[in-house]
VMD Tcl script that builds the backbone (N, CA, C; Angstrom):
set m [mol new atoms 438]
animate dup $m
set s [atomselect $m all]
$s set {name element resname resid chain x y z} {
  {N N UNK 1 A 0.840 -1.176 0.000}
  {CA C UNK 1 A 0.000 0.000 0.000}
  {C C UNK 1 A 0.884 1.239 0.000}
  {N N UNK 2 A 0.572 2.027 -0.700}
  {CA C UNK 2 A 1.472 3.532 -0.937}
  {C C UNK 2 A 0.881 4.344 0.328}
  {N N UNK 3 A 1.766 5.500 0.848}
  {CA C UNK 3 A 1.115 6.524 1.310}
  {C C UNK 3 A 0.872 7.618 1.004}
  {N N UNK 4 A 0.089 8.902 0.841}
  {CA C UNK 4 A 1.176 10.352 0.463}
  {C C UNK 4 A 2.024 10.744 0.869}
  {N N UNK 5 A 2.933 11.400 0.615}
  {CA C UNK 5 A 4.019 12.436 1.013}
  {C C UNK 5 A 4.503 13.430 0.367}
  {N N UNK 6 A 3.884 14.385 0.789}
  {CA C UNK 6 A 4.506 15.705 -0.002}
  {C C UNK 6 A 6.048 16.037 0.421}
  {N N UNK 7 A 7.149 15.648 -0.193}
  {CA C UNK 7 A 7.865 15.761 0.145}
  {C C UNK 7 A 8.546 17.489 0.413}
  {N N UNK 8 A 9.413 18.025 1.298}
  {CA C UNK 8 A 9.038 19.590 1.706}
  {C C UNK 8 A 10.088 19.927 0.949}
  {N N UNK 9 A 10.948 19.284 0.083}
  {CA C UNK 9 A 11.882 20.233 -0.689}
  {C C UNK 9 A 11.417 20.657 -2.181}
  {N N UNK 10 A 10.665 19.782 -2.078}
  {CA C UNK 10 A 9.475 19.867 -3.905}
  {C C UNK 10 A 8.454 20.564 -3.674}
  {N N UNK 11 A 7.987 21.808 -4.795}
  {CA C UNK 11 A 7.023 22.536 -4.486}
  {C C UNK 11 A 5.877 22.587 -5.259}
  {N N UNK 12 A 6.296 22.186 -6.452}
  {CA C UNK 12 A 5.165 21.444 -7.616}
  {C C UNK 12 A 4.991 20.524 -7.529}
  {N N UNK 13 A 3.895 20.047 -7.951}
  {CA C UNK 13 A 2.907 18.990 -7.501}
  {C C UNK 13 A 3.229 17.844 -8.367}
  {N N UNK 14 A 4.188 18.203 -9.632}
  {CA C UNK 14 A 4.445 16.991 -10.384}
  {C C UNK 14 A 5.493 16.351 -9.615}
  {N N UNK 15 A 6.383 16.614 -8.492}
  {CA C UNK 15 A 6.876 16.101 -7.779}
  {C C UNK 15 A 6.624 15.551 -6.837}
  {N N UNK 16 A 5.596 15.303 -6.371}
  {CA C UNK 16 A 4.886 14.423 -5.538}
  {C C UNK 16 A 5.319 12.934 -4.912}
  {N N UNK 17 A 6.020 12.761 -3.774}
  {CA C UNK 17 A 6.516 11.595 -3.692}
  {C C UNK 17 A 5.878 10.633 -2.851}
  {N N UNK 18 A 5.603 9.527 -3.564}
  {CA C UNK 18 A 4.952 8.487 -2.634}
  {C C UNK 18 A 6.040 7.373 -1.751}
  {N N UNK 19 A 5.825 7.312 -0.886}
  {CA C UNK 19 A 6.565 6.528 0.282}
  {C C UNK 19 A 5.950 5.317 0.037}
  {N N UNK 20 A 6.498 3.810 -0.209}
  {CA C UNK 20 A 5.149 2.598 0.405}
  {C C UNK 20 A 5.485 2.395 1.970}
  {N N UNK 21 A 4.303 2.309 2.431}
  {CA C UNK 21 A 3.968 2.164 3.807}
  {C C UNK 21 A 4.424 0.933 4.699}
  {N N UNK 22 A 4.553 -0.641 3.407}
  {CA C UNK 22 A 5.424 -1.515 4.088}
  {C C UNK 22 A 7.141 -1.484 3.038}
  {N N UNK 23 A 7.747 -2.371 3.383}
  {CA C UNK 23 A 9.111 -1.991 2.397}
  {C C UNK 23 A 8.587 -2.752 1.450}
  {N N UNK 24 A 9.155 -2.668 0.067}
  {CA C UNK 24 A 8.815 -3.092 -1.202}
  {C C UNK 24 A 9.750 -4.219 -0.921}
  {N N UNK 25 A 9.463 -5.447 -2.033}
  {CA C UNK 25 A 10.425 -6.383 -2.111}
  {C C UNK 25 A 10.173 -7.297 -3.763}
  {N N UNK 26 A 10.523 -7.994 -4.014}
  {CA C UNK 26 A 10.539 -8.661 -5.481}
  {C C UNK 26 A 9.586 -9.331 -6.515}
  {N N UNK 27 A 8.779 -9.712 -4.668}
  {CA C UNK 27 A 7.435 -10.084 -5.218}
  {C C UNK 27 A 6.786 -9.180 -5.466}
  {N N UNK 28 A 6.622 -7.902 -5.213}
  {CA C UNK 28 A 5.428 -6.470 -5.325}
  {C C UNK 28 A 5.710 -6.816 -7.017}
  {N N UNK 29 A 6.654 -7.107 -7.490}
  {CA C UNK 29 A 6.895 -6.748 -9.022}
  {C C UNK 29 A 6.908 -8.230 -9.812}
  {N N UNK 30 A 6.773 -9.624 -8.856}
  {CA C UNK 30 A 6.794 -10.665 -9.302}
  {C C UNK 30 A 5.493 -10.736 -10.938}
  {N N UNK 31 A 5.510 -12.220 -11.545}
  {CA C UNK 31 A 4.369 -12.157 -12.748}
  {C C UNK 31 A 3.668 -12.911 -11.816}
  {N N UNK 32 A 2.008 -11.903 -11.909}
  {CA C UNK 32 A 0.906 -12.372 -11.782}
  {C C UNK 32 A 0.398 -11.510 -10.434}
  {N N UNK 33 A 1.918 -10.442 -10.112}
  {CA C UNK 33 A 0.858 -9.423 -8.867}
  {C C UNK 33 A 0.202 -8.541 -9.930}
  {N N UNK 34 A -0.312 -7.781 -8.838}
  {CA C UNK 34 A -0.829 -6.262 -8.894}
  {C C UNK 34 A -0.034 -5.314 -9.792}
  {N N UNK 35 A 0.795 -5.559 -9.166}
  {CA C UNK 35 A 1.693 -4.260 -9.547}
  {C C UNK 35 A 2.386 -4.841 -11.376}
  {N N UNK 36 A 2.440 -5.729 -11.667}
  {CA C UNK 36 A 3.216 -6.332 -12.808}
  {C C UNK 36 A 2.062 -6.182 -14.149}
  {N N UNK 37 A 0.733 -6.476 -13.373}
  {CA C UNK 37 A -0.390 -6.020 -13.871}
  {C C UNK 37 A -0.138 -5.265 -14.514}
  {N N UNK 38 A -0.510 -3.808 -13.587}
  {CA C UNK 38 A -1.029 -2.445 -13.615}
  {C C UNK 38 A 0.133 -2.596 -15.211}
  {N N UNK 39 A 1.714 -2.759 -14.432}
  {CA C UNK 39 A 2.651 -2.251 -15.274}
  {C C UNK 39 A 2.804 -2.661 -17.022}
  {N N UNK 40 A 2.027 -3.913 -16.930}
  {CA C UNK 40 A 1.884 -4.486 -17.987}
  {C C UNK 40 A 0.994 -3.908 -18.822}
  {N N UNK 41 A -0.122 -3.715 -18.281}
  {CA C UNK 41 A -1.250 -2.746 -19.259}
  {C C UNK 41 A -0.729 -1.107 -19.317}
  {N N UNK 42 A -0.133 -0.440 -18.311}
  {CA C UNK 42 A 0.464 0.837 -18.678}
  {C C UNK 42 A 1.493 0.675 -19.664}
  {N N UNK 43 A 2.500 0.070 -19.596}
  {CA C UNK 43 A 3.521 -0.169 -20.646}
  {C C UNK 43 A 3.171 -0.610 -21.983}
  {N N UNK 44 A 1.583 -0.721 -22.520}
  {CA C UNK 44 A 1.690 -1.628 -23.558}
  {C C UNK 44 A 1.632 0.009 -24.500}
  {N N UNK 45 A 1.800 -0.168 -25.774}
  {CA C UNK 45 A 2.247 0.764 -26.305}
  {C C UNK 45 A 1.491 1.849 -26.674}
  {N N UNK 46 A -0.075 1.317 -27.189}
  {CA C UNK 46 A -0.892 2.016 -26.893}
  {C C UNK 46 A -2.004 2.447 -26.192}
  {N N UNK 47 A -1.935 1.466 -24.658}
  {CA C UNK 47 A -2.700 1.548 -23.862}
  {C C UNK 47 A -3.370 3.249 -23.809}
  {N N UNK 48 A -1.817 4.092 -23.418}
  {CA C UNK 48 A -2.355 5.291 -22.785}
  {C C UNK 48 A -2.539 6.416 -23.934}
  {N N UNK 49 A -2.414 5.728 -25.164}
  {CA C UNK 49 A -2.894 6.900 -26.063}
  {C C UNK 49 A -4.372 6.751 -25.776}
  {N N UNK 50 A -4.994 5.196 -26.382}
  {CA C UNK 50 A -6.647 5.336 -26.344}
  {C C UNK 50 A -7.012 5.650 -24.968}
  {N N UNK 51 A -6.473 5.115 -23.680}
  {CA C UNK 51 A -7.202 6.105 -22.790}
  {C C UNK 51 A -7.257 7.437 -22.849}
  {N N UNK 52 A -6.234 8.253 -23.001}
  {CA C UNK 52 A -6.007 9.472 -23.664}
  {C C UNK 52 A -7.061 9.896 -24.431}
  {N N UNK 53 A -7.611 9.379 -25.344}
  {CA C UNK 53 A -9.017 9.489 -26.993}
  {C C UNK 53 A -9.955 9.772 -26.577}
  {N N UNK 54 A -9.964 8.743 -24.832}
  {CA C UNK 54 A -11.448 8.019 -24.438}
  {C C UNK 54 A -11.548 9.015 -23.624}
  {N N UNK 55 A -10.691 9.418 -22.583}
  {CA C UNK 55 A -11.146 10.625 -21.329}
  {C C UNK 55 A -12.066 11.602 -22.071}
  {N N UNK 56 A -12.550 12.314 -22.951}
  {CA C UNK 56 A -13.774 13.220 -23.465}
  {C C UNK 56 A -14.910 11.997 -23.708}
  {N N UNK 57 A -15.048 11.295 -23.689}
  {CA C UNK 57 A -16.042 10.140 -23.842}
  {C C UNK 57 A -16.416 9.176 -24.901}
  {N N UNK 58 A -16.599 8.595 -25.226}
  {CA C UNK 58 A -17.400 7.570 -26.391}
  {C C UNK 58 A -16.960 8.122 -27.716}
  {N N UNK 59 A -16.139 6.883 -28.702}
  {CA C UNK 59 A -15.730 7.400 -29.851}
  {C C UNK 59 A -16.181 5.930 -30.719}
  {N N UNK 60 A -16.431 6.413 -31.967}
  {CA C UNK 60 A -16.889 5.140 -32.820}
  {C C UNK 60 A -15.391 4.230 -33.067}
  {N N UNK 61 A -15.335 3.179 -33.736}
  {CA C UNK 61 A -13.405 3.038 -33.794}
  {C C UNK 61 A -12.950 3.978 -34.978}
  {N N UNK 62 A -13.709 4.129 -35.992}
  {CA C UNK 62 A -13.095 5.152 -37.063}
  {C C UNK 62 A -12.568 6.054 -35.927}
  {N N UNK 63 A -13.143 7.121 -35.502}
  {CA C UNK 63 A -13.125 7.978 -34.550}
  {C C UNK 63 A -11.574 7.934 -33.995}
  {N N UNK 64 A -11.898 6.581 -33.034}
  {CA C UNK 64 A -10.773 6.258 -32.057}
  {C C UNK 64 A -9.406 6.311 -33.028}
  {N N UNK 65 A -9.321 5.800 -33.951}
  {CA C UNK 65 A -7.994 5.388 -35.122}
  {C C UNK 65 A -7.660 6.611 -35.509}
  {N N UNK 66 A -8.506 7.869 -36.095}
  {CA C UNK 66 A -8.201 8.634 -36.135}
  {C C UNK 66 A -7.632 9.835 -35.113}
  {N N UNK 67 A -7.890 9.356 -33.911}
  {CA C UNK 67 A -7.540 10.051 -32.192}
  {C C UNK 67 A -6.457 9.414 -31.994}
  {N N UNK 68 A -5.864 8.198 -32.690}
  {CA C UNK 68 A -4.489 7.753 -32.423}
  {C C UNK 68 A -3.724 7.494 -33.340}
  {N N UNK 69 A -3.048 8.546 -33.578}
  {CA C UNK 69 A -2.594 8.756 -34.784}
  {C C UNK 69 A -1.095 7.158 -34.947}
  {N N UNK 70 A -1.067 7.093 -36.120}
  {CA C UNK 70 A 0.067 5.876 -36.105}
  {C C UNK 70 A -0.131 4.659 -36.041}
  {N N UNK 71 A -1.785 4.126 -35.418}
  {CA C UNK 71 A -2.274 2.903 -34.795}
  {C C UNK 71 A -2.833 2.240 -36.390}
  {N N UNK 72 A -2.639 1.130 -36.642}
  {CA C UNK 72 A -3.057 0.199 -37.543}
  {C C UNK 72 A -4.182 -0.512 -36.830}
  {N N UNK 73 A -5.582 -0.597 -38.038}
  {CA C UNK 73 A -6.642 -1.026 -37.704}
  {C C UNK 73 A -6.651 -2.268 -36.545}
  {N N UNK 74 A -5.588 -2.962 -37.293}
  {CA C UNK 74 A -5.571 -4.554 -36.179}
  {C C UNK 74 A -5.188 -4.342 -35.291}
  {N N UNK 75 A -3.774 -3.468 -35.023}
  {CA C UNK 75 A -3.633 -3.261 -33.552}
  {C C UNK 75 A -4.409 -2.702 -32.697}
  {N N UNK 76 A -5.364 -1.879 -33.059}
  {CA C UNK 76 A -6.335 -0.683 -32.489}
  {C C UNK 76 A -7.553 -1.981 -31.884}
  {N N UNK 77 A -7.624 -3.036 -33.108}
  {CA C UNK 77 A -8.795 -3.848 -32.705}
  {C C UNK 77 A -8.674 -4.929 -31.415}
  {N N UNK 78 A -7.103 -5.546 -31.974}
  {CA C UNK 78 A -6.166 -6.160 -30.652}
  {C C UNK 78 A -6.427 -5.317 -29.460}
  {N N UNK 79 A -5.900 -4.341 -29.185}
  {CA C UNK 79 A -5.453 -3.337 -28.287}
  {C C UNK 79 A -6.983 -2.750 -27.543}
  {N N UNK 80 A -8.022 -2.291 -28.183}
  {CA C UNK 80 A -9.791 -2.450 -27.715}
  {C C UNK 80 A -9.733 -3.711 -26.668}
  {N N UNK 81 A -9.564 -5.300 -27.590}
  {CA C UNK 81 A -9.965 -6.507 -27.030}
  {C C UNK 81 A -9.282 -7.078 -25.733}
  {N N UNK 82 A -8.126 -6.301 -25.614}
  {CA C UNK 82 A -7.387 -6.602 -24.232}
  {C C UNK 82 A -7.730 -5.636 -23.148}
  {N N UNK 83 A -8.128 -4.139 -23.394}
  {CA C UNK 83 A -8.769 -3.498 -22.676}
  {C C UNK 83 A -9.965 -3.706 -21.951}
  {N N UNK 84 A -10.689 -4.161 -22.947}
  {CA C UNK 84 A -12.184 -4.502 -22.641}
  {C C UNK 84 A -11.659 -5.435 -21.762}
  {N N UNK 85 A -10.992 -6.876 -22.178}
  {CA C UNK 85 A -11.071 -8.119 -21.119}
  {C C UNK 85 A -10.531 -7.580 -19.889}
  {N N UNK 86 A -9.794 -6.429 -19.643}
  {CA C UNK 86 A -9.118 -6.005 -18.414}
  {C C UNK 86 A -9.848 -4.883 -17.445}
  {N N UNK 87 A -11.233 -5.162 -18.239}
  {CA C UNK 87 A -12.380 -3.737 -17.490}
  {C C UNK 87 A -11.923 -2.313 -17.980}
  {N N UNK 88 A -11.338 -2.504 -18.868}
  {CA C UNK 88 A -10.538 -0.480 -18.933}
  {C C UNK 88 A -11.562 0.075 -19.468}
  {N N UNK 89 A -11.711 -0.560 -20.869}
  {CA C UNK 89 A -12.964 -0.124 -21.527}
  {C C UNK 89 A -14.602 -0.765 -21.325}
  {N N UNK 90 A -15.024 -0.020 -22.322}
  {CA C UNK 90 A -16.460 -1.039 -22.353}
  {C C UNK 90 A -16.729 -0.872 -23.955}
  {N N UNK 91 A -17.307 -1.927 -24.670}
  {CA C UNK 91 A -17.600 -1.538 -25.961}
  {C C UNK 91 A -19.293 -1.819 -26.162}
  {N N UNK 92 A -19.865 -0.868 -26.795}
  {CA C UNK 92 A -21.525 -0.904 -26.650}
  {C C UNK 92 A -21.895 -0.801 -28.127}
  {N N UNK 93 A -22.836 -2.045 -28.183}
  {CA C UNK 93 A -23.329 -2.046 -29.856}
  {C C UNK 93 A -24.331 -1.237 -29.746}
  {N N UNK 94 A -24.851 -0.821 -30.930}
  {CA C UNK 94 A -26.053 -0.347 -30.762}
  {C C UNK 94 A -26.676 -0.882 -32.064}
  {N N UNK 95 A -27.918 -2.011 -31.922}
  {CA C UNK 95 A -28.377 -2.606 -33.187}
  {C C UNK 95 A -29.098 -1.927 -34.202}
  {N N UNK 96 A -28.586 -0.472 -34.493}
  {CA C UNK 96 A -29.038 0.272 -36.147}
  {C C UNK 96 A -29.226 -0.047 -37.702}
  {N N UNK 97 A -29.297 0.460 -38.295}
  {CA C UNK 97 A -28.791 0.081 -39.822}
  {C C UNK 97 A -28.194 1.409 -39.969}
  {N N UNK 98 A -27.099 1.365 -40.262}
  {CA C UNK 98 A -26.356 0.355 -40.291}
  {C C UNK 98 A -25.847 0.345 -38.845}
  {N N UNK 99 A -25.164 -0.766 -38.156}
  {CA C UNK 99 A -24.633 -1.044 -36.998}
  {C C UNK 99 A -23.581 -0.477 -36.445}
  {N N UNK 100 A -24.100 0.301 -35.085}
  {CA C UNK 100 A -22.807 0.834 -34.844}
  {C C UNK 100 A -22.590 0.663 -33.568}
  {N N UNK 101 A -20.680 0.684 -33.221}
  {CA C UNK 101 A -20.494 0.733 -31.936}
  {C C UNK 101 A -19.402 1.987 -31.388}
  {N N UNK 102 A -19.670 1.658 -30.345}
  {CA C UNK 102 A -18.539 2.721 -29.672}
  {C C UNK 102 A -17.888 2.505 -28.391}
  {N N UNK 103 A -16.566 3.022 -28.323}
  {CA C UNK 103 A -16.036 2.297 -26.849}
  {C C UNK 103 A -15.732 3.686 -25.878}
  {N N UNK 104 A -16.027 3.364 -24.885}
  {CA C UNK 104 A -15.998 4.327 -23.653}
  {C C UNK 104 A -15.189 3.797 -22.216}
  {N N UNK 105 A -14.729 4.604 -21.827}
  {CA C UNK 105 A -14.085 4.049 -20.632}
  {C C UNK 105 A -15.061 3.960 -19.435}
  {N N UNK 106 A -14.796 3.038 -18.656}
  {CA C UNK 106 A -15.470 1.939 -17.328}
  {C C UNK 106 A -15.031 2.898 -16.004}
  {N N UNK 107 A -15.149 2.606 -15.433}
  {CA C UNK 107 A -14.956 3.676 -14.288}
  {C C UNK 107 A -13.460 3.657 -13.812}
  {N N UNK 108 A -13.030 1.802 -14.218}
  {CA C UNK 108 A -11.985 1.589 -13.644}
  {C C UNK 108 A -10.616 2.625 -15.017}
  {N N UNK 109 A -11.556 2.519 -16.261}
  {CA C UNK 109 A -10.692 3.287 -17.398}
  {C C UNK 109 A -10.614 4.617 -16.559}
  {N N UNK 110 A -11.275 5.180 -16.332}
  {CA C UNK 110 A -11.010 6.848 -16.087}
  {C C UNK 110 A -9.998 6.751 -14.960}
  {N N UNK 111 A -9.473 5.853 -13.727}
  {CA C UNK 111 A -8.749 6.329 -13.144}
  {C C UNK 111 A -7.351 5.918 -13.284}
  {N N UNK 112 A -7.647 5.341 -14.691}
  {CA C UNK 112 A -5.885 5.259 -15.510}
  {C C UNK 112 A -5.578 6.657 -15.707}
  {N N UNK 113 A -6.708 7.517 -15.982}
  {CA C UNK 113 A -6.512 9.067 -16.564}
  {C C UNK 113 A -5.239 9.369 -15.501}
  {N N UNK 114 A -5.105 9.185 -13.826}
  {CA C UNK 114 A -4.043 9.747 -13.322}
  {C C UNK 114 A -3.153 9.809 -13.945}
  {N N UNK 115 A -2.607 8.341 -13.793}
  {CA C UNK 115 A -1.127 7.733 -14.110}
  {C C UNK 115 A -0.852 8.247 -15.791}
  {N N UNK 116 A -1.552 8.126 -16.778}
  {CA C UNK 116 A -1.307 8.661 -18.168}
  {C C UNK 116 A -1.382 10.116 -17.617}
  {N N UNK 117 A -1.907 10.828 -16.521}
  {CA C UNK 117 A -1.474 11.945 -16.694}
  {C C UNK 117 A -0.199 12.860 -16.252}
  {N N UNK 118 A 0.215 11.715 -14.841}
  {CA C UNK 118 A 1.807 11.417 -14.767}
  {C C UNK 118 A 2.616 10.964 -15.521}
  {N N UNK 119 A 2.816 10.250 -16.409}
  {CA C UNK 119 A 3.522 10.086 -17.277}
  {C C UNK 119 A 3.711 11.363 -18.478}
  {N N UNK 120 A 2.743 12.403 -18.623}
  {CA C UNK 120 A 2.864 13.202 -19.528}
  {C C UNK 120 A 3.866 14.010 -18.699}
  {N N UNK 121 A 3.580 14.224 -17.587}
  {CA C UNK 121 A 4.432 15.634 -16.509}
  {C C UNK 121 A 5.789 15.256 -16.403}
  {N N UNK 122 A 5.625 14.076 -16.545}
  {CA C UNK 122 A 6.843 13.077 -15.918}
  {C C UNK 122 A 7.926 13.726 -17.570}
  {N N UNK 123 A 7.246 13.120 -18.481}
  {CA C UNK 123 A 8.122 13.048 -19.865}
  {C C UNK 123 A 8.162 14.641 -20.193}
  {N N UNK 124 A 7.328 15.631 -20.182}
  {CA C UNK 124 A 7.105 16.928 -20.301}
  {C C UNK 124 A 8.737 17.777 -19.273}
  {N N UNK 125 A 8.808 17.234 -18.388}
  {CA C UNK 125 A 9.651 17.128 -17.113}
  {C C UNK 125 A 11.008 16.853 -17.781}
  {N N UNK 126 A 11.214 15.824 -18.029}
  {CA C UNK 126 A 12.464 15.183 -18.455}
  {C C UNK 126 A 12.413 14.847 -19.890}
  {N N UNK 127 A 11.872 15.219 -20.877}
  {CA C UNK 127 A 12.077 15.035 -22.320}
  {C C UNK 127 A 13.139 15.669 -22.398}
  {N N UNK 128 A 13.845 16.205 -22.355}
  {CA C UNK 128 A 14.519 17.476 -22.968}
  {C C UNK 128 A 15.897 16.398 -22.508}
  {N N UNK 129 A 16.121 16.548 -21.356}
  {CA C UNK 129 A 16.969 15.667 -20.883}
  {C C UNK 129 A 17.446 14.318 -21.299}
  {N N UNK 130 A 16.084 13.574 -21.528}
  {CA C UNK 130 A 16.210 12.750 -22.501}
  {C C UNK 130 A 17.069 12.530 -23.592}
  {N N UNK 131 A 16.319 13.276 -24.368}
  {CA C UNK 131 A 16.982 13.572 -26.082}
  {C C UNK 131 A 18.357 14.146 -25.560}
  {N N UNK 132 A 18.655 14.543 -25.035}
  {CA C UNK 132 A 20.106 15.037 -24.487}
  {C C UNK 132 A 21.210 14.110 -24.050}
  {N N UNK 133 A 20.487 13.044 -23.342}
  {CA C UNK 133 A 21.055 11.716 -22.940}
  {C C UNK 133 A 21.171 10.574 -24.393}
  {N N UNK 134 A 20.353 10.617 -24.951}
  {CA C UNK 134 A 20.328 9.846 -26.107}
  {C C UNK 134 A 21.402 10.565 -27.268}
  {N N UNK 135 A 21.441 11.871 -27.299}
  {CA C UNK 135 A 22.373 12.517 -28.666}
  {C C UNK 135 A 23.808 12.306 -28.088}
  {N N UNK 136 A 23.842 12.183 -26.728}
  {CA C UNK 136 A 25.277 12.057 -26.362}
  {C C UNK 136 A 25.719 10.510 -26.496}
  {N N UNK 137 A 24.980 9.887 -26.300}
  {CA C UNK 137 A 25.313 8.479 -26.624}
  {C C UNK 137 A 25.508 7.800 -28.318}
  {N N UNK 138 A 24.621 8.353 -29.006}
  {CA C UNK 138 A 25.047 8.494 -30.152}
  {C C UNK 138 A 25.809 8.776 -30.512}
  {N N UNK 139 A 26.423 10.354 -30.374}
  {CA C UNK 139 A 28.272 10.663 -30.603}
  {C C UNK 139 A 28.853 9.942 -30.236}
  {N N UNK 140 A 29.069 9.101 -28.673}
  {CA C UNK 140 A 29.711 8.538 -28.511}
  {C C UNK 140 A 30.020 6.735 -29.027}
  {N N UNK 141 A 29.277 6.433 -29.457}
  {CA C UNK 141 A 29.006 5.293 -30.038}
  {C C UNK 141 A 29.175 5.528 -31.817}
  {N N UNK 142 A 29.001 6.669 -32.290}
  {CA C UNK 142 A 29.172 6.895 -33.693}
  {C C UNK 142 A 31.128 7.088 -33.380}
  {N N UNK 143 A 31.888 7.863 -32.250}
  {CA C UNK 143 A 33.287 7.820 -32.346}
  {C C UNK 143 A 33.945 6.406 -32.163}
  {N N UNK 144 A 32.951 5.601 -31.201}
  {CA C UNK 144 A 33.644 4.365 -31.261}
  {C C UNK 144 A 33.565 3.167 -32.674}
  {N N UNK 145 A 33.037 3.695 -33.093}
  {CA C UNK 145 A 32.565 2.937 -34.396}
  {C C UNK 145 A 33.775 3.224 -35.884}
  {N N UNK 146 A 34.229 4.234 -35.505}
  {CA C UNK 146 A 35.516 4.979 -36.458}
  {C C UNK 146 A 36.667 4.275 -36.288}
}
mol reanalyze $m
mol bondsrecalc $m
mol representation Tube
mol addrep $m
């Protein structure tokens, strides 16, 4: 279990540090906890774009494909079908002519919205740094290569 802690040398809120309340150990991250979970569906590649699509509400999949830019139909359809089985989403037919559906996030989808929204502050935060860390490694790997 996490606790809060505002830690007192950080004054923005994207710094926010959580303490866990018992000590962490190998299993918190073993396959088949909680936590390997969570990490598994956050890490997949486009988990947090379509949550991203979905936080304004209900999109047809044209819709959605076009809200994620780069995504190929099958992966988008893959990537729906593992959501849904994991409660993120929900997908709702509606029997028209012609037939249509649309997917919306579940209650448990909207409170991915945090964490995708830490990860933006997080990368917004340290992008720069990033690409800075990566161009230097490149030079240096393009001199060893000579």
């Amino acid at each position: 279990m996490l606790t809060y802690c505002a830690c007192a040398s950080q004054t923005d809120w994207l710094t926010i540090c959580y303490h866990p309340a018992v000590p962490e150990t190998a299993d918190d991250y073993g396959p088949g906890s909680p936590t390997r979970l969570a990490l598994d569906r956050l890490a997949h590649k486009w988990t947090i774009l379509i949550v991203w699509a979905l936080k304004p509400g209900p999109l047809r999949f044209s819709q959605l494909r076009d809200a994620v830019p780069g995504i190929a139909s099958q992966v988008l359809t893959r990537s729906l079908r593992d959501l849904e089985r994991d409660g993120i989403i929900e997908r709702t037919y509606f029997p028209e002519v012609p037939p249509r559906v649309e997917y919306d996030l579940t209650d448990l989808g909207h409170t991915m919205c945090t964490p995708v929204s830490a990860v933006r502050a997080w990368a917004e935060q340290h992008g720069e740094t990033i690409q800075m860390a990566r161009g230097a490694h490149e030079r240096r790997r393009d001199v060893a290569m000579r």
